[in-house]
N, C-alpha and C positions, 0 to 999 in steps of 0.2 A: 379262779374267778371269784371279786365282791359275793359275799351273802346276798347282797341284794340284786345286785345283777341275776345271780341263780334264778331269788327267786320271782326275778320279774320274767323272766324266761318260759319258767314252771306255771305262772298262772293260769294258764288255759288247761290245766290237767282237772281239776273237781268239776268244769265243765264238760270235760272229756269222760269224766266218770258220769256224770249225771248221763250221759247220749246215751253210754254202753248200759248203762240201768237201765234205759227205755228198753233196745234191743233183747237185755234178759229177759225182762219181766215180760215179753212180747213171747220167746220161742220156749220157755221154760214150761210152757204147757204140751207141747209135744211130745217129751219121756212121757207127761204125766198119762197125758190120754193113752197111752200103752197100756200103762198100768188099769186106765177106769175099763180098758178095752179087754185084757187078760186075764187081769185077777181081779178086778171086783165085777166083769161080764156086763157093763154098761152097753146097749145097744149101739151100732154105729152110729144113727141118722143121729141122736140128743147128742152124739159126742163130735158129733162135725158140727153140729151146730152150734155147739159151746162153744169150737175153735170161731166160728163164722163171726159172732157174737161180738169177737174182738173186734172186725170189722165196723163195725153202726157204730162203735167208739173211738174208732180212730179218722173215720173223715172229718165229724165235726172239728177232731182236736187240730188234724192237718191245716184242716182252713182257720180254727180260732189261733193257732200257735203263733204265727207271725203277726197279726193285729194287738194280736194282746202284750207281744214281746215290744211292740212298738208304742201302744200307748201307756205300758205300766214300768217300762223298763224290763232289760232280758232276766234280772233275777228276778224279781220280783213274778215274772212269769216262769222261772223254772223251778223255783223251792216250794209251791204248792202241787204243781204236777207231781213232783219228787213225793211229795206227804202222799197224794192220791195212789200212787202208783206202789207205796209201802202197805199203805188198807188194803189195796184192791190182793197185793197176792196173803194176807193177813184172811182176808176172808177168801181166799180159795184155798187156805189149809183147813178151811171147814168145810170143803164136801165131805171130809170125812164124816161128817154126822147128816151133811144136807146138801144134796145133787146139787139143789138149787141156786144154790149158792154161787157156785161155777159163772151161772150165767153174770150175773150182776159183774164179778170180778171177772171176769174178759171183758167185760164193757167199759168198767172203771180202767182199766188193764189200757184198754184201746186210748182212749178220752188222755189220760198221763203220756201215753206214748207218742200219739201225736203231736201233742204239746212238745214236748221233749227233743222229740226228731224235725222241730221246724227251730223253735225258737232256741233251744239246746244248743244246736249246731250253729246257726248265728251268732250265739254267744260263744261257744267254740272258737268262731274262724275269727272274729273280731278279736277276742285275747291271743289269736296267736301271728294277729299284725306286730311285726317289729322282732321277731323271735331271729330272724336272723337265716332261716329259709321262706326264697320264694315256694307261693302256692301251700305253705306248710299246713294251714288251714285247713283247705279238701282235705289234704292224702289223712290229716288226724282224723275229722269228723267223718270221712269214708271207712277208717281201720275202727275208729270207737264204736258204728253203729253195726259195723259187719263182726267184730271182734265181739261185741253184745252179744248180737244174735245165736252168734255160734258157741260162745261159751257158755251161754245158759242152756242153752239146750245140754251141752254134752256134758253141763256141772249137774243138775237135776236129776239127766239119765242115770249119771253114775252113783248121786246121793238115793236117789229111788231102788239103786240096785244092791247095795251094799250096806246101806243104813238103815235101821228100822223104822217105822213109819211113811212109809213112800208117799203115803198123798200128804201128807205134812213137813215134813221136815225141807222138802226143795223149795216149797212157796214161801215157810218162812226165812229162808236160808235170803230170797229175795229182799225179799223185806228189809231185812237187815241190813243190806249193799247199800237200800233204797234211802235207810233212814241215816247211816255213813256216808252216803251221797250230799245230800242233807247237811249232813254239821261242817262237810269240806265247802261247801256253794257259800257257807254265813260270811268269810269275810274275803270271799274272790269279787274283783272289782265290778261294776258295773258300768258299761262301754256306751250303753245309747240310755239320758237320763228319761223319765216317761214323759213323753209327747214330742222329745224332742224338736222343741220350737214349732212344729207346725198341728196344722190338725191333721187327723187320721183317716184315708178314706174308707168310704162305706166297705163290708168285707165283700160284699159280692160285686163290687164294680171291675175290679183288678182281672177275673178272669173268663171276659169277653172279648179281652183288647188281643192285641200283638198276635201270637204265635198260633189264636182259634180261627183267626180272620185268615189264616195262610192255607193253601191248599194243601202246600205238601204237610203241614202237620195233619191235617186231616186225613189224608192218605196214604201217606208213608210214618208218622211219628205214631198217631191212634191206633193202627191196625195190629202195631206193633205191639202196643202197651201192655195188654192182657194178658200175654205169656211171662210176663218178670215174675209175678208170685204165681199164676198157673204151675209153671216150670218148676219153682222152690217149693209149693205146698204137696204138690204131686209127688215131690220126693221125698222130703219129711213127713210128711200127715197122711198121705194114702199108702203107701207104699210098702215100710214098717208093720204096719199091725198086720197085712196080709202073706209075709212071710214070716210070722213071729213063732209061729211055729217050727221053725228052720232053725233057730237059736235059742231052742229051750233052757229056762233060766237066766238069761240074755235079752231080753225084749226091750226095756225099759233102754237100758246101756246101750245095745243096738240104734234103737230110735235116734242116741243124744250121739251117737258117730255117725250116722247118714245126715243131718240136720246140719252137724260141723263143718261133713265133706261137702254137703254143700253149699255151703253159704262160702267156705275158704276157696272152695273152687272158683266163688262168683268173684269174690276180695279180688284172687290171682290173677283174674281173665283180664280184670280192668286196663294196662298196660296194653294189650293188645287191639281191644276193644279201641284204644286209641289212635293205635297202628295202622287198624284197617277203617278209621274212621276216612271218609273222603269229600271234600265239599262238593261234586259234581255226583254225585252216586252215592246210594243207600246201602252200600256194601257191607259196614259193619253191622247193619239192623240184617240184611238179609243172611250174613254169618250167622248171627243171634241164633234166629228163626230156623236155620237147619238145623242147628244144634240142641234147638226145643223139643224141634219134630223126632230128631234122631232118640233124643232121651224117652221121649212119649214111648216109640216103637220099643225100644229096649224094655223097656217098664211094661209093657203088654208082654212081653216073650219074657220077663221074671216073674208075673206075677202067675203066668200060665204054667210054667213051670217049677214053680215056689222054689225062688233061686237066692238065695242073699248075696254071694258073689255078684250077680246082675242088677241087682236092687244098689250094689254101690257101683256099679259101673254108670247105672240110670243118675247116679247122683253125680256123680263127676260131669256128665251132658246136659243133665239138666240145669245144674250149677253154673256151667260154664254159657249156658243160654239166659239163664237169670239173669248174672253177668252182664254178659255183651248187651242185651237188652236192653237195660238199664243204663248203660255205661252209651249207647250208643244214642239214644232215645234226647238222653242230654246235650250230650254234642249237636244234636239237630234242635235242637231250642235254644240253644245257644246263638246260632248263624240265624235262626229264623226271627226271635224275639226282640222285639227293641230292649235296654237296659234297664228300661222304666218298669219292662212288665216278664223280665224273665222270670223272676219267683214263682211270680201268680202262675205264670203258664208252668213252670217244673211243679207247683203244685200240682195245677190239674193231671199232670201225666202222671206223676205219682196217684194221684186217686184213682185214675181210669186203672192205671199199673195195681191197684190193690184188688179191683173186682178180683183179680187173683184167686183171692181169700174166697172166695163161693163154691171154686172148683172142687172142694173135696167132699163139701155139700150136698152139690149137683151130682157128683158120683153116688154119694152116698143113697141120694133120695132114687135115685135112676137101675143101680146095681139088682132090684129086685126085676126086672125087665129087659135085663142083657148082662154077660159079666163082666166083670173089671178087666180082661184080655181086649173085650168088644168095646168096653168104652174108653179105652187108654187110645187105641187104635182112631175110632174117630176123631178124639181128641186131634193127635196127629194129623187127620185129615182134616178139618176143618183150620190148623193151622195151615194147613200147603196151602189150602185157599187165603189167607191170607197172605202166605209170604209170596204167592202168585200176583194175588190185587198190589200187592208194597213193589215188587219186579216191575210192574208195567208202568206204573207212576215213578222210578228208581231215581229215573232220569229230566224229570218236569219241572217244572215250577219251582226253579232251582233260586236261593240267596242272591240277592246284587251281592 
């Protein structure tokens, strides 16, 4: 094959690094909190709330990411996220001197990532029109943002466990990606030039239209939503530090292989997720949703019995519910949305899909008033009520 043919082929890769950067620098905090959890004895609730933190940063950027990639052009909106996103873990290798710090860089952390994971991945799928596989777009920007996730977790874990300096060396090791990320974006093309010929609408008009006006997204897509990062953070962020005692000397590395197994499990599920996707029936969302519920129960009977065995069994179920979730959640916004306003609505489902990010919070703040057996459990139960209310509507207010 021509040099250039290569590397016109090849061009959608420094945008495909750029996604997986968002994803690092998003789970590369989970070894860490082992470590503020184990060995520097940082109290739970400031350390859920660090992770939470990342949250209040990442919806703005979710909702700014696509207006901004549309009125400034998609680089020009991903190589400043890219520079943010290199600070933000730059100043989280300074807890070592100042807790405080933390907070600011999950936020800075969240704001980069968002941006990244909206407009990123547009710029992704566009560079990879003409490559010569259909749909080749998705399947990259789905493997860039899950291959992120999961390798920065499980690179961190291992840098934390093995290299000296744990609370330093993984955040800058980010940085570095962030800032090589960066010099490969300088001269990859740029696919939509800024404003592209028209004007831009308001950011909040796009998501009141199409897919919130539908019943069934309200009662079969929403009810759903809330378990994708429930499921994922419950696995990686709660779950680890309460049997870290089970893998003495192991904690950190432990942490960055539950985080891997789960997010690969959710990568894996996708294909199936498609399988039992069905236009007449909620079948795949209500797969999801057993599989939540199943992981939630297992994860109260590991933590009961401080099991690590269980704790990765909890992750393979809970992964594979994150997963389906996700995976299933879109195909119904897909039939439900007009073309006009699909984004905007997989927007919203993804924001609703983040509250996620609070659940280890909510345990955190709650645990002194029941134990983590008692509230993993509910958990569970308050999904079957969901996946109850999502069963009875399964079948309703079905797509023309």
């Amino acid at each position: 094959m021509a040099p250039h043919k290569e590397r016109a082929r090849n061009r959608w890769l420094p945008a495909g690094a750029a996604v997986a950067v968002a994803g690092w620098g998003a789970n590369q905090f989970t070894p860490l909190s082992v470590v503020y959890r184990t060995q520097e004895h940082w109290p739970a609730v400031p350390v859920a709330a660090m992770f939470t933190t990342y949250l209040l940063g990442l919806l703005p950027g979710l909702l700014l990411g696509t207006p901004a990639a549309d009125r400034l052009g998609r680089r020009r909106a991903v190589r400043p996220a890219l520079m943010l996103s290199a600070a933000a873990s730059t100043l989280l290798a300074a807890a070592a001197v100042d807790p405080s710090a933390v907070y600011v860089s999950r936020f800075a952390t969240g704001l980069a990532a968002g941006v990244l994971l909206t407009a990123g991945t547009t710029w992704l799928r566009e560079l990879s029109v003409g490559t010569g596989t259909p749909n080749s777009g998705t399947g990259r920007a789905t493997w860039a943002t899950g291959g992120g996730f999961a390798a920065g977790a499980l690179t961190a874990g291992a840098v934390a466990e093995w290299l000296p300096s744990p609370m330093v060396l993984p955040a800058l090791t980010h940085a570095l990606l962030a800032v090589a990320a960066l010099l490969a974006t300088r001269r990859t093309p740029e696919t939509v030039p800024p404003f592209a010929g028209r004007r831009p609408e308001p950011l909040a008009a796009p998501l009141w239209r199409g897919a919130l006006r539908h019943p069934r997204f309200v009662r079969v897509v929403l009810p759903a939503s809330p378990a994708v990062f429930t499921a994922a953070t419950v696995a990686y962020v709660v779950l680890p530090p309460l049997v870290a005692d089970r893998v003495p000397g192991y904690a950190p590395l432990f942490s960055g292989l539950v985080t891997a197994l789960t997010l690969g499990t959710g990568i894996a599920v996708q294909p199936l997720a498609h399988r039992l996707d069905h236009a007449h029936s909620a079948r795949a969302t209500l797969a999801a949703m057993l599989a939540v519920i199943g992981g939630l129960l297992v994860s109260a009977l590991a933590v009961d019995g401080k099991s690590a065995a269980l704790v990765l069994a909890a992750a393979v179920l809970l992964g594979a519910g994150y997963g389906l979730t996700l995976a299933s959640g879109l195909r119904e916004i897909e039939r439900l949305a007009p073309s006009r306003d699909r984004t905007s609505a997989a927007s919203l489902h993804q924001g609703v899909a983040h509250s996620g990010f609070l659940t280890p919070l909510l345990l955190a703040i709650t645990a002194g008033s029941a134990s983590y057996p008692a509230l993993l459990a509910g958990l569970a139960a308050v999904g079957l009520l969901c996946l109850l209310f999502t069963a009875r509507h399964s079948r309703s207010h079905l797509p023309a």
